[in-house]
C-alpha positions in Angstrom: -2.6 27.7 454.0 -0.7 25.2 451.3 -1.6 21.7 451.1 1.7 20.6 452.3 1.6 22.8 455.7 -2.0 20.6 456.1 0.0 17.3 455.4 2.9 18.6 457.6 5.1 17.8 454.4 3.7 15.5 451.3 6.4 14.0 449.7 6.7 10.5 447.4 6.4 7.4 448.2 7.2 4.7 445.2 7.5 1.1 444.7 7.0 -1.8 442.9 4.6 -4.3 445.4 4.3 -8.0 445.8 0.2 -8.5 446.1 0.1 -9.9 449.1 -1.4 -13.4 449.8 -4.1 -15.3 452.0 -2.5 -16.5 455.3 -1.2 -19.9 454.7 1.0 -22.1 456.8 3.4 -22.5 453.8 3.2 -18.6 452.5 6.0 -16.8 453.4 5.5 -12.8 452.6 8.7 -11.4 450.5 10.7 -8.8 452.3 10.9 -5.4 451.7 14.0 -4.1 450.0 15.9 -0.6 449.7 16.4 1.3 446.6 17.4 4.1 445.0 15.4 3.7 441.6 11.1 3.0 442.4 9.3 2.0 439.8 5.9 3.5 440.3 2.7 4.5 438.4 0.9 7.7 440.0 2.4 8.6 442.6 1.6 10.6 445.3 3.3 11.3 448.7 2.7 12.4 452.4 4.8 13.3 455.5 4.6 11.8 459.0 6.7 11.4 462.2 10.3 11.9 460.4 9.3 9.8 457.7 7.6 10.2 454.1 5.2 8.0 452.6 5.2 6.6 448.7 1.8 5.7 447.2 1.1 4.9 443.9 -0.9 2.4 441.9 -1.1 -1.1 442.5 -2.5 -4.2 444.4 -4.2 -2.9 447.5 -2.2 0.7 446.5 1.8 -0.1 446.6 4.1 1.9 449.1 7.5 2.9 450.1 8.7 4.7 452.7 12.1 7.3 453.3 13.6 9.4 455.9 15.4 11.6 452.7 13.5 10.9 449.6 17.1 10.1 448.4 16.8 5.6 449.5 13.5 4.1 449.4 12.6 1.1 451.1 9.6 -0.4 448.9 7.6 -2.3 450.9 5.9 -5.9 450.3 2.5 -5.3 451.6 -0.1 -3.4 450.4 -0.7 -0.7 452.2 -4.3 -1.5 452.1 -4.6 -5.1 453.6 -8.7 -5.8 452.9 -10.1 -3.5 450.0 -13.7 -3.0 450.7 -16.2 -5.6 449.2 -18.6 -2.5 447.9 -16.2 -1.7 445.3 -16.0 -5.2 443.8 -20.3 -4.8 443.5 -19.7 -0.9 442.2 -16.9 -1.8 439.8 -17.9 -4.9 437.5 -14.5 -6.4 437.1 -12.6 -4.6 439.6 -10.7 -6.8 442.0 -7.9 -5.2 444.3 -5.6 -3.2 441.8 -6.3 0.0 443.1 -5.4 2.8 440.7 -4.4 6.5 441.6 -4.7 7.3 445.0 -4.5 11.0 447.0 -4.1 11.3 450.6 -4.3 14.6 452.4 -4.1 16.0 456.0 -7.6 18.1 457.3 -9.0 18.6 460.4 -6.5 16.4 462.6 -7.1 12.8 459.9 -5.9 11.5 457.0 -7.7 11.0 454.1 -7.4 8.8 451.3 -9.4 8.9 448.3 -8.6 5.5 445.4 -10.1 4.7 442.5 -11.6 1.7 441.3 -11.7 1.1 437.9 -11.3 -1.4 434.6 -8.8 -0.2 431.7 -10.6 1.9 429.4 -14.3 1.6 430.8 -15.8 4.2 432.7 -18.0 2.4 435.3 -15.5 3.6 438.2 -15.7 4.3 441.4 -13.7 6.4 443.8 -13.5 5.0 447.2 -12.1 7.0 450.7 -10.9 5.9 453.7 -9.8 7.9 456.9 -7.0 7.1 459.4 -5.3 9.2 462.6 -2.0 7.5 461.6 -0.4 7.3 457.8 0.6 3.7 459.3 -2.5 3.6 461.9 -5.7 1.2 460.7 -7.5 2.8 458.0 -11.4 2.8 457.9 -13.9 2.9 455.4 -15.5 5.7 454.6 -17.8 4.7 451.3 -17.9 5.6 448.2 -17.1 9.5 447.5 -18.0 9.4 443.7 -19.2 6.9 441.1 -19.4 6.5 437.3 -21.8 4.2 435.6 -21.2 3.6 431.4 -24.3 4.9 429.5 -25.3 7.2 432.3 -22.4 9.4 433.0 -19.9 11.3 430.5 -17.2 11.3 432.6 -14.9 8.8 434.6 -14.7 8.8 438.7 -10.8 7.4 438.5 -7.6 10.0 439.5 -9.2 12.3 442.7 -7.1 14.5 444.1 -7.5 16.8 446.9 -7.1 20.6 447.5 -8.5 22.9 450.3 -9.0 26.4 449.4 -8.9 29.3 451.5 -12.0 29.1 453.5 -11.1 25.6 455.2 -13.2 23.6 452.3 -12.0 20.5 451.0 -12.3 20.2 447.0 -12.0 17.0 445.0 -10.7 17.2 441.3 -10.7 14.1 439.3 -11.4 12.4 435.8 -10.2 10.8 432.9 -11.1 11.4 429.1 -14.6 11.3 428.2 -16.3 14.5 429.2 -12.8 16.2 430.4 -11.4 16.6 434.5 -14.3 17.6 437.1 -14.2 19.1 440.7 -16.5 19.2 443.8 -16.7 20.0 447.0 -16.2 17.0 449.0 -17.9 15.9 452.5 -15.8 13.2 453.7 -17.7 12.4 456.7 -19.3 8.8 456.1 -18.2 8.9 452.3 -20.3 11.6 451.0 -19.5 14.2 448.5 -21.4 17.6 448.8 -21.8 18.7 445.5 -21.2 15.6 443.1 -24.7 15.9 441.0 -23.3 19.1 439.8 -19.5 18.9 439.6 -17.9 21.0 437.2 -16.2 20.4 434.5 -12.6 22.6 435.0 -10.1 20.9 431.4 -10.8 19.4 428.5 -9.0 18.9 425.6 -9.8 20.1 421.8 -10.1 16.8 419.6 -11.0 18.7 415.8 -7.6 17.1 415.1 -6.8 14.3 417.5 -5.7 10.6 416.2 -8.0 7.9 417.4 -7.4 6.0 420.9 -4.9 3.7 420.7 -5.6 2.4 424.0 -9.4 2.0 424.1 -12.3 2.2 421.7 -14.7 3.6 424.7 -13.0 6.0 426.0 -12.3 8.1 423.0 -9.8 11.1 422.1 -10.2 13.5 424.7 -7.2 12.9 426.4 -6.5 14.1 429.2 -6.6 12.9 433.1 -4.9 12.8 435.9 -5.7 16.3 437.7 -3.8 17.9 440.4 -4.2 21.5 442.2 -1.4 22.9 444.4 -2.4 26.2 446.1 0.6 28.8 445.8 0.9 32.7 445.9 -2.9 33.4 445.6 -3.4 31.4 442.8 -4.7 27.5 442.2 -2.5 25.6 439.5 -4.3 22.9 437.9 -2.0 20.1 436.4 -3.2 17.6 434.1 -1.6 15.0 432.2 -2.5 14.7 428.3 -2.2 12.1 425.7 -1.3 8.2 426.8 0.1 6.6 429.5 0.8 3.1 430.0 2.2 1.5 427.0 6.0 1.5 428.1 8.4 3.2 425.7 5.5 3.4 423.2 3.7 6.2 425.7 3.5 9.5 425.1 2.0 11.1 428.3 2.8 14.8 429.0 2.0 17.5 431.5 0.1 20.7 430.8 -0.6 23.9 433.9 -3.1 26.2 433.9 -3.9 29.0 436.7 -7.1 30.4 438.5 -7.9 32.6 441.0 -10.7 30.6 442.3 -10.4 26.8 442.8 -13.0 25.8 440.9 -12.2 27.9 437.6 -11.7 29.0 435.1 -8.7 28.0 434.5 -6.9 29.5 431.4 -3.0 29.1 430.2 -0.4 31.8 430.0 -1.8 33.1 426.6 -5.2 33.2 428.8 -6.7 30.6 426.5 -9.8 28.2 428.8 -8.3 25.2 429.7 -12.2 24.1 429.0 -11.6 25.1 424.9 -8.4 22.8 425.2 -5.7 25.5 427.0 -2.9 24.9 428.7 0.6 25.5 429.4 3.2 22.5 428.6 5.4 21.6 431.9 7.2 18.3 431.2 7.5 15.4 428.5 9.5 13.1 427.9 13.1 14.4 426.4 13.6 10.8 424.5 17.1 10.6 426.5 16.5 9.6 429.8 12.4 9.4 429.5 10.3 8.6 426.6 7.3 10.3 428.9 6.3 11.5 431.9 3.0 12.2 433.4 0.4 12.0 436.6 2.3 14.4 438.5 1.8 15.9 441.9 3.5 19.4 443.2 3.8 20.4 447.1 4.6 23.5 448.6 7.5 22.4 451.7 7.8 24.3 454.9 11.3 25.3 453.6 9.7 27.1 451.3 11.2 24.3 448.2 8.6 23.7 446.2 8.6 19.9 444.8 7.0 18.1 441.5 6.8 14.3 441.5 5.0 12.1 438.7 6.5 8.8 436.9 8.1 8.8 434.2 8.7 5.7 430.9 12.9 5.2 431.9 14.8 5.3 428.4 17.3 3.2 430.1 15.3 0.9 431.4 12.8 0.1 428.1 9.8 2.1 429.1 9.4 1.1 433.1 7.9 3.6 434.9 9.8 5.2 437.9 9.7 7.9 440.0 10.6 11.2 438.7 11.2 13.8 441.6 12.2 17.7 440.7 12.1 21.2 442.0 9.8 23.6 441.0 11.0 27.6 440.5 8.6 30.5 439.4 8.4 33.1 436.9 8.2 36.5 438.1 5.0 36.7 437.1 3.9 33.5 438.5 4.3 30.2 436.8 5.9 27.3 437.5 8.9 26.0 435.8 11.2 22.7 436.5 14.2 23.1 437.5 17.1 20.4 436.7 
């Protein structure tokens, strides 16, 4: 079964939020407002009752919501009202800007997986909450996965979630250091079966990458950002590589691999490991309408469409990260391609 008949339909959800504030007689909370441009960072998107859901990076995880993916109304509030206080003692630093979340639809309840994280450090946390309802009261579920500098090689920041043939839910995530990882996860009271020995699914090959320009801890292995979309018997594993978030100066891009088996190996069209630094290029920026585009997600629709969404650094608009949204065709021997 694909992801998206689990959701019911995953689309995007974008937006630009207003943090919202402590109840005060004087506050008064901004309205929402409609557009057909939404600046977002990471997006993700589910389906519920008529209406798809937006979520993407920001205070307390920014939304919007649409009936046509077409007019967005970006909503004021964070989606999450009260981020748990755990992930302020996990994450040194970390307030409420919640980075990269995934939601996905299993057994009859949302659930939502965040990260929690400072730029460039990888002391991170991934948190998860569970609701019946994408606009119902969300609950804590704990921590699913956690990073600690000096202890761990890798970074618990971008999850996403996948559910493979045999009704298991699988957790890919990870930024730089020591490459993207995946697990079998156990959401039930925040636990995640398998996270002591997660495997290590993409890296990239750094004989002849250029130092970080972004952060002096991370180092050059980059790539983050992993996504799986189950299709025609075969697990795609998108990652983004290079850098993200430095406006028109960014140069993220998209690479695909493919595996029969969700957990790897995953190897590009010339069959080269995405482990030894494979994979296939997808999207970057075409320096006319996006400098660069990455942290993508794809869905499978009950129409049988098949969608990519990620955010892309708007030529037009100096480097400010929208929403990119585009159909996906496939090679007749399997591989995904965008279409226009």
């Amino acid at each position: 079964m694909n992801r998206f008949a689990l959701l019911l339909l995953f689309c995007t959800l974008a937006l630009c939020t207003v943090h919202a504030q402590p109840n005060r007689r004087a506050y008064r909370r901004p309205m929402a407002f409609v557009t057909d441009t939404v600046m977002v960072h990471d997006p993700v998107m589910a389906w519920e009752r008529g209406t798809y859901y937006l979520l993407s990076t920001g205070m307390g995880i920014s939304w919007a919501t649409s009936t046509d993916r077409k007019t967005w109304v970006v909503q004021s509030s964070p989606f999450i009202e009260q981020i748990p206080a755990w992930t302020r003692d996990s994450v040194p630093g970390f307030q409420s800007h919640v980075w990269a979340p995934d939601i996905i639809r299993w057994h009859d309840r949302w659930w939502l997986a965040y990260s929690c994280s400072t730029f460039g450090k990888n002391t991170s946390a991934i948190g998860l909450m569970s609701a019946d309802r994408l606009n119902g009261q969300w609950k804590d579920e704990g921590c699913l996965v956690a990073s600690k500098e000096g202890r761990d090689n890798w970074n618990a920041i971008d999850p996403a979630f996948v559910v493979d043939d045999n009704d298991q839910l699988w957790m890919t995530w990870g930024s730089f250091w020591d490459g993207i990882q995946i697990a079998k996860a156990s959401p039930v009271g925040g636990r995640m079966k398998g996270a002591t020995i997660a495997r290590r699914i993409a890296l990239r090959d750094t004989t002849k990458a250029e130092p970080n320009p972004t952060s002096r801890y991370a180092g050059r292995n980059a790539i983050e950002a992993p996504f799986i979309l189950k299709h025609g018997g075969w697990y795609y594993l998108f990652v983004s590589w290079d850098y993200c978030c430095r406006g028109a100066q960014s140069n993220y891009r998209v690479a695909v691999g493919r595996s029969k088996q969700v957990d790897g190996p995953y190897v590009d069209r010339k069959g080269k490991l995405m482990t030894e630094g494979g994979g296939e290029l997808f999207l970057e920026g075409d320096k006319q309408k996006y400098e660069a585009a990455g942290h993508c997600a794809a869905y499978d629709l009950p129409t049988g469409e098949t969608i990519f969404i990620c955010h892309g650094y708007s030529t037009k608009m100096n480097g400010t990260s929208v929403l990119i949204q585009r159909p996906i065709t496939w090679t007749a021997d399997g591989w995904p391609t965008l279409s226009k």
